[in-house]
C-alpha positions in Angstrom: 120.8 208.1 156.7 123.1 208.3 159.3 125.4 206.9 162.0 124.9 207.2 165.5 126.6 210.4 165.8 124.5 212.3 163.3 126.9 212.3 160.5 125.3 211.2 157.2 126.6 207.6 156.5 127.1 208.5 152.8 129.4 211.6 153.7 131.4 209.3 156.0 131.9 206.9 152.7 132.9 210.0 150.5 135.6 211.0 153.3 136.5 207.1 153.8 138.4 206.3 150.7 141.4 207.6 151.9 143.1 204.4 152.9 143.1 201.5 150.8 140.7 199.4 151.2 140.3 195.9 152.4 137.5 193.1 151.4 138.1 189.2 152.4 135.3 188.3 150.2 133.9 189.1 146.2 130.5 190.9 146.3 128.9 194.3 147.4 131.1 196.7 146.4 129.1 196.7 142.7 126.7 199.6 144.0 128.4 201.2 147.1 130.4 204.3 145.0 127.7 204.8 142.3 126.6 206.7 145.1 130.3 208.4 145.5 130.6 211.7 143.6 134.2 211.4 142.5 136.2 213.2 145.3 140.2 214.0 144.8 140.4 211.5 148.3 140.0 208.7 145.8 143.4 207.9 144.8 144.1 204.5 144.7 142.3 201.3 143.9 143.3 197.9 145.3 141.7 194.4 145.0 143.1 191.5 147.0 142.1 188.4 147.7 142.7 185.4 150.4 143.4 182.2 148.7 142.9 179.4 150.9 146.1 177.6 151.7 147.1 174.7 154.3 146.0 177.1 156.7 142.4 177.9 155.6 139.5 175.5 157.1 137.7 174.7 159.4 135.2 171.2 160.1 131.5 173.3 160.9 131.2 174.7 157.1 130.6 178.1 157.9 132.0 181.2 155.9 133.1 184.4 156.7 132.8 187.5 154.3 132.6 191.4 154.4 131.6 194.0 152.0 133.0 197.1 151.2 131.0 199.9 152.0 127.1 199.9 152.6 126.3 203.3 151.8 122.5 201.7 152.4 119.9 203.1 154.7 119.1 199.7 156.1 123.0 199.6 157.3 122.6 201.7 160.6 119.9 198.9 161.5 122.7 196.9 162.0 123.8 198.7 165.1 120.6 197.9 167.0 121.4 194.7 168.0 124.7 193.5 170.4 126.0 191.2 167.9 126.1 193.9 164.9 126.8 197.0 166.6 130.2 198.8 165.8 133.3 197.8 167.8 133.9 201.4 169.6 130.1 202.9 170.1 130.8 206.2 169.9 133.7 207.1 168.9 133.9 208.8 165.5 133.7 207.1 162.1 136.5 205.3 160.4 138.5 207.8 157.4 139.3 204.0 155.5 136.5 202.4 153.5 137.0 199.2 153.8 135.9 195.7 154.8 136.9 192.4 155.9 136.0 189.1 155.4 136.8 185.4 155.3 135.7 182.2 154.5 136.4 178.2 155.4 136.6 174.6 154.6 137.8 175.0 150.5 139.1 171.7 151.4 135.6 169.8 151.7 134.1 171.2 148.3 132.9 168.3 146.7 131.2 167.4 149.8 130.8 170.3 151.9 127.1 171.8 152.2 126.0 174.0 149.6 125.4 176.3 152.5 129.5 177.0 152.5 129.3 178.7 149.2 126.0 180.4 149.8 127.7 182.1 152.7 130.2 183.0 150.7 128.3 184.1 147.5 126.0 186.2 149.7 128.4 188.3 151.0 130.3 188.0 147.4 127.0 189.8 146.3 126.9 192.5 148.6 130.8 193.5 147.6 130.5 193.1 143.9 127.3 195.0 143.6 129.2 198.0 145.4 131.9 197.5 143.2 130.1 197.0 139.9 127.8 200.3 140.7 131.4 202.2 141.5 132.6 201.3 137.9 129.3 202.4 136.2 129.9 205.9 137.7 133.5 205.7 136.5 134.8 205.8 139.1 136.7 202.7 138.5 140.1 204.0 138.5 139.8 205.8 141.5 139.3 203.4 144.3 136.8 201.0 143.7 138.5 197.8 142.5 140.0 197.2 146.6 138.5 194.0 147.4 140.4 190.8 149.0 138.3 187.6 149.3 139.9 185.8 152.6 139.8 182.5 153.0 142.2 182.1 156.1 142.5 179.5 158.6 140.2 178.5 161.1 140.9 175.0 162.1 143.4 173.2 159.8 142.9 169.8 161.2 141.0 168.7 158.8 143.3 169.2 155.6 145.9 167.5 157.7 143.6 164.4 158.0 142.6 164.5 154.4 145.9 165.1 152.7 147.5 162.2 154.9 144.9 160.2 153.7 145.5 160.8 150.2 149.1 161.1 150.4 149.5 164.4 149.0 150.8 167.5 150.6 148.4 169.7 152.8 149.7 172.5 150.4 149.3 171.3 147.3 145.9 170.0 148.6 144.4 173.1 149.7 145.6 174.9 146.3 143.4 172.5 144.4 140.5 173.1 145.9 141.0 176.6 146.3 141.2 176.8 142.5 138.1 174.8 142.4 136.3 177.0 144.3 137.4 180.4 142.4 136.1 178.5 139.2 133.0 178.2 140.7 132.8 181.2 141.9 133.4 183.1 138.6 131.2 180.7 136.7 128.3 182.9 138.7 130.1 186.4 137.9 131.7 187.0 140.9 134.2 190.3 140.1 137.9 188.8 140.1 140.4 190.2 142.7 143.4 191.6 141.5 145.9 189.9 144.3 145.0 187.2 146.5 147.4 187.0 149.0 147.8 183.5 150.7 147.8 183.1 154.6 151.0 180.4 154.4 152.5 183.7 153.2 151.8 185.5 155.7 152.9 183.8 158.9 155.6 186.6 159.9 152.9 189.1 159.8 150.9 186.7 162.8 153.6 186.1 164.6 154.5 189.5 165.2 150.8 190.6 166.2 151.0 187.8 168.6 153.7 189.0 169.8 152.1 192.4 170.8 149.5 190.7 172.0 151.7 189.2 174.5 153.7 192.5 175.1 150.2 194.5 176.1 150.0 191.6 178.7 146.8 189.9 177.0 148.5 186.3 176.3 150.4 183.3 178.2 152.6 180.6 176.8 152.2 176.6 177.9 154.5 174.4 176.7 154.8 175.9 173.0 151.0 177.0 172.7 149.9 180.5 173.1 146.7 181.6 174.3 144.8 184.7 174.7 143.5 185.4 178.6 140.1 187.1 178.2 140.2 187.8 182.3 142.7 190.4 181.2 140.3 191.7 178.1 137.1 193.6 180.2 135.8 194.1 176.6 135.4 190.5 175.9 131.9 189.5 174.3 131.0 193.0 173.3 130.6 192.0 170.0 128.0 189.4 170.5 126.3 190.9 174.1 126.9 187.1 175.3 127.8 186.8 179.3 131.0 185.1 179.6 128.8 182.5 181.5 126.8 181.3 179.0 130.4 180.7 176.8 131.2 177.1 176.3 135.1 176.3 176.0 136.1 174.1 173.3 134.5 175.5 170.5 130.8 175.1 171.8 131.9 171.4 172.3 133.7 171.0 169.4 137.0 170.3 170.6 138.4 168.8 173.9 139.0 171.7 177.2 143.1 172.3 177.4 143.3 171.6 181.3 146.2 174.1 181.6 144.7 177.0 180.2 143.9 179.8 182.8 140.5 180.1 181.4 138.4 177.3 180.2 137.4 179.8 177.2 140.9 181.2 176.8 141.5 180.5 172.7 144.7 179.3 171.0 147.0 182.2 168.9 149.5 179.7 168.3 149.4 176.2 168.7 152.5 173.8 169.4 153.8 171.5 166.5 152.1 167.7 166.2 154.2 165.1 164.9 153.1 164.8 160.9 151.3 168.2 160.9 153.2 171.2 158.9 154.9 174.2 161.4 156.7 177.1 161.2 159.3 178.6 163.6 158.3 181.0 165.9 159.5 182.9 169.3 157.6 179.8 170.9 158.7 177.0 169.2 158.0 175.0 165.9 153.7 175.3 165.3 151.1 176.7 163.8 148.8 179.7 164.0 145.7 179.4 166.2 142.2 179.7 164.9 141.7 183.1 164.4 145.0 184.9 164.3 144.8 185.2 160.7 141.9 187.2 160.1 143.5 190.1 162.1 146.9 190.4 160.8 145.8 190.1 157.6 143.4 192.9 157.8 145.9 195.1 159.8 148.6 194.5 156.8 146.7 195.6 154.3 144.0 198.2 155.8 145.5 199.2 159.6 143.9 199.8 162.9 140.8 200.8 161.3 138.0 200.0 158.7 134.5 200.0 158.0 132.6 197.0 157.4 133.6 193.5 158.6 131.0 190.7 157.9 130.0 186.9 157.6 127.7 184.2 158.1 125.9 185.2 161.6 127.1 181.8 163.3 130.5 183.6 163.5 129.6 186.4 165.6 130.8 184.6 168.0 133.2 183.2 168.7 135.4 183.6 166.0 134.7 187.2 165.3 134.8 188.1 169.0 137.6 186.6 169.3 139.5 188.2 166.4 137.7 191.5 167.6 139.6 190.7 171.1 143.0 189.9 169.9 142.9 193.0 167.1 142.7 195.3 169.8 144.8 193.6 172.2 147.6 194.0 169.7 146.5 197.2 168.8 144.1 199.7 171.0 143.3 201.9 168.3 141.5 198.8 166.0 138.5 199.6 165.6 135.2 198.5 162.7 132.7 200.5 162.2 129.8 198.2 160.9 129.5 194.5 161.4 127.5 192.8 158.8 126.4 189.3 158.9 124.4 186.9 156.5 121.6 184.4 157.0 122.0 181.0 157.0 120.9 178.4 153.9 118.0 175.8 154.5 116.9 173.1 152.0 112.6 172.5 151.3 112.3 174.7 155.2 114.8 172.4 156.4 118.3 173.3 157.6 121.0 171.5 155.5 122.4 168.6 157.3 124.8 166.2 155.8 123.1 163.1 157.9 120.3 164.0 156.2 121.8 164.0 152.6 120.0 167.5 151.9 122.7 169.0 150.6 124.6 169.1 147.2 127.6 171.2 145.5 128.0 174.3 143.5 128.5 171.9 140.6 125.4 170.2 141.0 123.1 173.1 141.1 125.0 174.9 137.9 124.9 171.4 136.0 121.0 171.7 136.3 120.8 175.5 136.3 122.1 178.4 134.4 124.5 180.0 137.0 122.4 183.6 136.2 119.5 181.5 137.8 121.4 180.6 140.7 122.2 184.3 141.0 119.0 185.7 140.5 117.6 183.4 143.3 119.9 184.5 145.6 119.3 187.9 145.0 115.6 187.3 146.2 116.8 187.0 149.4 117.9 190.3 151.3 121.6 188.8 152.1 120.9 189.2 156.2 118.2 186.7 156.2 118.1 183.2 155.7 117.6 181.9 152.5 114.9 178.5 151.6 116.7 176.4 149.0 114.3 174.6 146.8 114.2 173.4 142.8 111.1 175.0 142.6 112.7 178.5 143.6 115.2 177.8 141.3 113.2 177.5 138.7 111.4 180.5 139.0 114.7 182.0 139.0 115.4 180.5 135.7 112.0 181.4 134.1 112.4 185.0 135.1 116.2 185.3 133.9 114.7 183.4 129.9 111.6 186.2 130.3 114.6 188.9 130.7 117.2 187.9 127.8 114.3 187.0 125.0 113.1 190.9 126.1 116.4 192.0 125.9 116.9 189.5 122.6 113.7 190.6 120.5 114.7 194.2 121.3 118.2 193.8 119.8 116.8 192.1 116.7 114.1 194.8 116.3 116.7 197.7 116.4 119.8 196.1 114.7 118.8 197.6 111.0 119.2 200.6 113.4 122.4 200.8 115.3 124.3 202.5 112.4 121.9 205.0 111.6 123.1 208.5 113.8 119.0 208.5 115.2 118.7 211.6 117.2 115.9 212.9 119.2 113.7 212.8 122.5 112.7 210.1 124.8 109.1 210.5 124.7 107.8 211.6 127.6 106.2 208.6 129.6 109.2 206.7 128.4 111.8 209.5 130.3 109.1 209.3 133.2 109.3 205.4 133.5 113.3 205.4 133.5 113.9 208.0 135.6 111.0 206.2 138.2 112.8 203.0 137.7 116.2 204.7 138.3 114.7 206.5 141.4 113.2 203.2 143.0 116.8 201.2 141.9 118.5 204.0 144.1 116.1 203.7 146.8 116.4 199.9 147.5 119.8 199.4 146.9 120.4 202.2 149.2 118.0 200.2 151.4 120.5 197.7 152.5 121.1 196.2 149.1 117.3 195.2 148.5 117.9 193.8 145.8 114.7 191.5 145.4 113.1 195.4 145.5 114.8 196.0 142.2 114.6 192.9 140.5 110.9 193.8 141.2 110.9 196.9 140.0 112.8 195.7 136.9 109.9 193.8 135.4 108.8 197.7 134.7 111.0 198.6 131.7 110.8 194.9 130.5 107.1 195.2 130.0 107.4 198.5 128.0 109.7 197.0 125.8 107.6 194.1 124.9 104.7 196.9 124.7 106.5 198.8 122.2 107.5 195.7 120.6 104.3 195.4 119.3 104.1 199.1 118.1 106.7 198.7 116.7 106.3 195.8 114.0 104.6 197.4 110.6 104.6 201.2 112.3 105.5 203.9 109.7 106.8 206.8 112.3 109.5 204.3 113.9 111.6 207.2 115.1 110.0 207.7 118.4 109.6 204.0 119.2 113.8 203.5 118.1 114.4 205.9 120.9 112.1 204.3 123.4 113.9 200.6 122.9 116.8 202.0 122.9 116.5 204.1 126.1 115.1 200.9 128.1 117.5 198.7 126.7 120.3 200.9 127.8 118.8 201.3 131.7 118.1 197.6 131.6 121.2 196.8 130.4 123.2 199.1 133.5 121.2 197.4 135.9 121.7 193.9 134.8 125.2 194.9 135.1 125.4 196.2 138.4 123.6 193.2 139.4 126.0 191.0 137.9 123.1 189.4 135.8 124.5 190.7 132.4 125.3 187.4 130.6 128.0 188.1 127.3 125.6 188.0 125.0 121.6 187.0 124.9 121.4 184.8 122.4 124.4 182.8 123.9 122.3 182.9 127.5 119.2 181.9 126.0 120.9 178.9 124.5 122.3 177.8 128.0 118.8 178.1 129.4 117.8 175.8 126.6 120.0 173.3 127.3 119.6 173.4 131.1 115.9 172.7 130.5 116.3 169.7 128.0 118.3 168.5 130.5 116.6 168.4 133.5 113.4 167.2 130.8 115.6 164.2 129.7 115.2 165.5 126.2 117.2 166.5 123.5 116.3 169.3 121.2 115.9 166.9 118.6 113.1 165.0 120.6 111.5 168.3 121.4 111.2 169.4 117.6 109.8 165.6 116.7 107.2 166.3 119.4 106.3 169.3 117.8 106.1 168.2 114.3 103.5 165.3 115.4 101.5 167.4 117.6 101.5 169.8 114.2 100.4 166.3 112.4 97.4 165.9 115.1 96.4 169.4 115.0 96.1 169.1 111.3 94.3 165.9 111.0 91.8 167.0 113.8 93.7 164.8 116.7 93.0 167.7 118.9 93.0 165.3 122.7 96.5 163.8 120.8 97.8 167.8 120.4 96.9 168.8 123.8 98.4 165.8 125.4 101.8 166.2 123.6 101.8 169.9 125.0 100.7 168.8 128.5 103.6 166.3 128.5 106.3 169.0 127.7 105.2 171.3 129.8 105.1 168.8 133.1 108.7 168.6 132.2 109.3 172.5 132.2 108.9 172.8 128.3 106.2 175.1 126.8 104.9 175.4 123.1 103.9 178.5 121.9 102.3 178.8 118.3 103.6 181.6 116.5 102.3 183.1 113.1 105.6 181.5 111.9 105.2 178.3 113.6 105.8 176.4 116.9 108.5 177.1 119.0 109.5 175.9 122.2 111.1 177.8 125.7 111.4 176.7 129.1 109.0 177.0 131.7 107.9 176.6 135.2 106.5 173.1 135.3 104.0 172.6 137.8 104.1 171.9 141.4 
């Protein structure tokens, strides 16, 4: 693969990691350096993260997110369209490897669309599963960990309105739910930054990028507000291919027109002080910064005039990401991203979330019902650029397919615990080596395919199925030797992937538990019930009450709860219940 001047993508991520590196959101970076050789360029590793603070919302829900590095085939696809192609086409590649990203509206957690954190976790995927490959290559303290999660401000209205309300301070507010939301977020695995630098901190850095804004002659005062002039920017709208006709000021209607401005669709970098709204001093007067000021100076502190990746949900092409794309290079000629990279959208049953049509629900609610693994998993059968169908059916296939996965992986642990000590030395066999090194080939493949990850979560029902297969060789089998090294060989590869994935719970008996009690509860059972059940379907069976036996089953399993009669007894597992 490779970028539009010939060179080969993966070469340009080798030379890239010269700069630290700069992520406003948690997860692709898992897989991107499994592909890096280590390279003496790699010398420093960096993780930050945005917290939200007063300054970090916005009232339309949508989030904002990058990954690190896509050393993916599928990545130069993203320069065929306007909206995703690089920022300077044709000039050479960026030397950092890096990526920016942000997100919005921590403040409306508990009630926001569940479509906020998808947007988020999405693009959290694509960075962590760069990052988790990186550390699997050992690379890890080279330059891998350099990921911020950005969740800067946008429109901060909205916290104002909500902490007066409550009679707290916008601050202390927008902490709370910030925490919140990194809870959440590493209840599903999300890799943990190791700074998360606030935007309230970082107001000095704005103003002075305003400032040069103003010196290049690309913005205008009015009475304390400062705006950007996109008559004097000819590059405006390359980002998005949109005619400046078909622009509608106000935030697409969103907001009222400011009369004075020069240009309807001029946008705010700083906006005057309100009476009862926080400010800071500036060269302009007491305010605030504008919508998308943030997002620039945070990514020129920390990564310069130039990085790779930038991404996000695909309703912020434009305007906020043209816009930032504007004022970056206003401030600074030489900015410059190399790859944009922007996520689908989230509907509900083939229907877009709406909250006037109370369709959608929290992060709370789904992982109260579900495993968070499942929630994962169903996310990762969805390539992150395309929209993603939210149903509880979907989610419980996800949760089938993670139980199928951890009682492989558990029955394999039991079967070669009597083993681990023993030094057991020897070869693969040979269709065993062949269906690894297939299975490593194909994982490769698709997650240098644009982090196809619903390829490879295919593809990983492969080793799964030999291990149950050799499972059953295995119990009562004299020559063991050969079959020790085959479960142990696929647990090992099964294991890395899981890991990369971020689908490697802490331990499987502790994940199959979880999945247990997620199904009793969305049954309405208790284990306790379930085990009575068995015991008097047991009593039918044995006094010939076969239609009594068969409808005890059928009831448990319309409730997602399947019997399976074992040489040692009845057991029970979740299930798919039916449609």
């Amino acid at each position: 693969m490779a970028d539009r001047k010939g060179i080969p993508l993966l070469s340009l991520l080798r030379r890239a990691i010269q700069k630290v590196s700069f992520l406003l959101s948690f997860d692709a970076t898992r897989w991107m350096a499994s592909s890096l050789k280590r390279s003496p360029l790699v010398s420093r590793r960096l993780s930050l993260t945005a917290r939200p603070s007063l300054l970090d919302c916005t009232d339309d829900g949508g989030y904002e997110a990058a990954s690190s590095s896509s050393t993916l085939s599928r990545t130069v696809s993203l320069l065929s369209s306007p909206a995703s192609r690089t920022t300077s086409p044709g000039s050479e590649a960026s030397r950092s490897l890096s990526g920016a990203s942000s997100g919005d509206d921590i403040n409306q957690r508990a009630d926001r669309f569940i479509e906020n954190f998808y947007r988020q976790l999405r693009m959290e995927r694509q960075v962590s599963l760069q990052l988790r490959y990186c550390r699997k290559k050992r690379l890890e303290e080279d330059a891998l960990k350099f990921c911020i999660h950005g969740i800067p401000i946008l429109i901060i209205d909205l916290i104002i309105k909500r902490a007066n309300e409550s009679g707290e301070d916008p601050l202390s507010l927008s902490h709370r739910f910030s925490e919140a939301f990194l809870q959440d977020v590493a209840e599903l695995q999300c890799l943990p930054p190791t700074h998360e630098p606030r935007v309230s901190d970082h107001i000095e850095q704005i103003k002075d990028m305003i400032t040069k804004i103003m010196k290049n002659g690309y913005g205008y005062t009015i009475e304390g507000d400062v705006y950007f002039s996109i008559d004097n920017f000819p590059d405006y709208c390359q980002l998005s291919g949109r005619k400046l006709d078909d622009n509608r000021a106000g935030g697409g209607g969103r907001v009222s027109v400011d009369l004075r401005k020069q240009n309807p669709a001029d946008f705010a970098l700083w906006k005057a002080a309100k009476p009862g709204e926080p400010s800071w001093d500036s060269p302009w007067g007491p305010g605030r910064p504008g919508w998308h000021i943030e997002c620039s100076a945070m990514s020129a502190q920390y990564l310069g005039d130039a990085f790779d990746i930038h991404g996000g949900g695909k309703d912020l092409i434009f305007p906020h990401h043209e816009n930032e794309l504007a004022q970056s290079r206003a401030a600074c000629p030489e900015h410059k991203v190399s790859y944009w990279m922007h996520n689908g959208f989230v509907n509900k049953d083939n229907q877009k979330m709406s909250k006037s049509d109370d369709n959608f629900f929290t992060i709370r609610d789904i992982i109260a019902r579900y495993h968070p693994l499942a929630l994962r998993f169903f996310l990762m059968r969805t390539h992150y650029r395309s929209d993603v169908n939210y149903s509880d059916r979907q989610l419980e296939t996800a949760s089938d397919r993670v139980f199928y996965i951890y009682q492989t992986l558990y029955e394999c642990q039991q079967a070669l615990s009597p083993f681990r000590q023993e030094n057991i030395q020897g070869q693969v066999p040979v269709d065993v080596k062949e269906l690894i090194d297939k299975f490593h080939s194909d994982f490769s493949a698709s997650m240098s395919d644009d982090l196809h990850t619903a390829a490879v979560l295919d593809d990983l029902m492969e080793p799964l199925k030999a291990i149950n297969s050799t499972l059953k060789k295995f119990k009562g089998k004299k020559q063991q030797r050969p079959l020790i090294l085959t479960l142990l060989a696929l647990e090992k590869k099964v294991n890395d992937v899981l890991g990369i994935l971020g689908l490697l719970g802490r331990s499987c008996a502790e994940v199959l538990q979880r999945l247990k009690d997620k199904a009793l509860w969305r049954a309405g059972l208790t284990e306790e019930q379930v085990l009575q059940l068995i015991e008097d379907r047991n009593l039918a069976r044995k006094n010939k009450e076969y239609e009594t036996s068969d409808k005890i089953r059928k009831e448990l399993y319309d409730k997602g709860i399947a019997l399976m009669d074992e040489p040692k007894g009845t057991v029970w597992r979740p299930c798919e219940p039916p449609e």
